[in-house]
N, C-alpha and C positions, 0 to 999 in steps of 0.2 A: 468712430471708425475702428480704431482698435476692441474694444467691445464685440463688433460686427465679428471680426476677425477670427479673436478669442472664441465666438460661438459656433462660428464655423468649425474650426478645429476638433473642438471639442465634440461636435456632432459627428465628425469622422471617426474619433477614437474609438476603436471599439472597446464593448463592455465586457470585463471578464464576468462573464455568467453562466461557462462551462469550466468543473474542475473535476480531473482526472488521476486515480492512481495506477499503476500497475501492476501486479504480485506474478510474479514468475516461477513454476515449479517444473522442476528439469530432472527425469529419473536419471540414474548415472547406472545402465543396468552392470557394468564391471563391481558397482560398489554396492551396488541393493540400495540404492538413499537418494534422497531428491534434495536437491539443490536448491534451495529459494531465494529469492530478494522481491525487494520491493520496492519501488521507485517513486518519487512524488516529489510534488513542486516545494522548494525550500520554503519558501515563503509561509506558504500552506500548511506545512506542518509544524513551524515555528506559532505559529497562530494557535493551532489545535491543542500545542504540548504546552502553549502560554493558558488555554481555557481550564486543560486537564487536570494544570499543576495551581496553579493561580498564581503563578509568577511569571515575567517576563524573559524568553528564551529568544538568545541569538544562535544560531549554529551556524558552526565556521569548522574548518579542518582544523586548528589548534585547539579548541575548545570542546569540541564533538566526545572526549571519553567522558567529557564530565556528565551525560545528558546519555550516557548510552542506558543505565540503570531506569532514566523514566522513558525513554524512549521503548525499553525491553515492554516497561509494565502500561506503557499506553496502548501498544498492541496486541498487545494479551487479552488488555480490557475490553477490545474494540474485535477481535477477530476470534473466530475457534475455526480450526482445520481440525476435519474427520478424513482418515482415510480406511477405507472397510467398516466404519459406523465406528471407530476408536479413534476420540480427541487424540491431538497430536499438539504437543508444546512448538510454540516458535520461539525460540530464544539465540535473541540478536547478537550476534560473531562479531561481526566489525560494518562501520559507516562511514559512507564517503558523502562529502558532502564539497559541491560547488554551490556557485552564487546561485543559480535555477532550480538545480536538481539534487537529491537526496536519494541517496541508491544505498540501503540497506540488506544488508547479508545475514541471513540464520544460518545456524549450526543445522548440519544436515541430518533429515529425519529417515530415519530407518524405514526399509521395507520389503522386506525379505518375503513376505508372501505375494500369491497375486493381484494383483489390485481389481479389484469388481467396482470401487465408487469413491470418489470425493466429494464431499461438504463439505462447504466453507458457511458461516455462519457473517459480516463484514459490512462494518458500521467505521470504516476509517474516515475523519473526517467531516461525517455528516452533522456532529451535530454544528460545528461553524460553516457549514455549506449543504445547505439542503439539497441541491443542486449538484452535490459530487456523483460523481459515478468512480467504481472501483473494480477495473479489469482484473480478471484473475485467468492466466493462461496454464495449463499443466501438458505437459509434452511427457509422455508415457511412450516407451517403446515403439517409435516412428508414428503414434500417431500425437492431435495435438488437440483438445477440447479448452474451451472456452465457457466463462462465466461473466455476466454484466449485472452489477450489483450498485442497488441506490436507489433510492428514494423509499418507498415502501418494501421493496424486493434486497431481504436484508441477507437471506440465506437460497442458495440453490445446490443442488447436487448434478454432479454428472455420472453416468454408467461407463464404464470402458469397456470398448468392443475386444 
């Protein structure tokens, strides 16, 4: 009867078979520079930076500076930002990390001229979840363009009106 029970349950749970990150870029036009972070499931990318590195990673708020250096160079590895068709460095500022969530902050990227287009090139993740998808929003001078990146669809570009 316990058996029964146990099978039961287990049929309800659902199965994580959707995984999701977010990259946020926010012009700041008083400053000319965009604002970015990125967000993603701790778990997730303790996984990813464990495949990366080939050591096992815990990330915790006490422990988080120690991990911000492969943190920096696992997204590097994994992302290029173009804006106007010129790569743009992401280099990680500071990381907050609860039990869920992992909210990472870049140093803000200049952009002093007009913006005609963004590329992202964005492979966060996929190779331990084929199945991830990786949101990328950019909020440009009141308006806001979106990108959904994963699976085969590694790179997209957006036009600014």
């Amino acid at each position: 009867m316990l058996h029964l029970i146990l099978s039961i349950l287990l049929t309800l749970t659902p199965n994580h078979d959707f995984h999701t990150s977010w990259m946020n870029l926010t012009y700041d036009e008083s400053k000319k520079e965009f604002n970015t972070t990125w967000r993603i499931d701790t778990e997730h990318l303790e996984g990813a930076l464990a495949a990366f590195s080939g050591n096992d990673i815990s990330l915790e708020n006490t422990s988080i500076s120690g991990h911000k250096e492969l943190i920096d160079k696992y997204i590097n590895d994994q992302v290029a930002l173009q804006l106007n068709n010129k790569n743009q460095a992401l280099s990680v500022s500071l990381i907050e990390v609860t039990f869920a969530e992992t909210i990472v902050y870049f140093e803000p990227i200049n952009c002093r001229k007009r913006l005609k287009k963004v590329g992202m090139h964005n492979t966060l993740l996929q190779a331990q979840f084929p199945n991830q998808k990786n949101m990328v929003q950019i909020n440009y001078k009141g308006n806001m363009y979106s990108m959904l990146l994963g699976g085969s669809k590694v790179f997209e570009e957006v036009e600014m009106k």
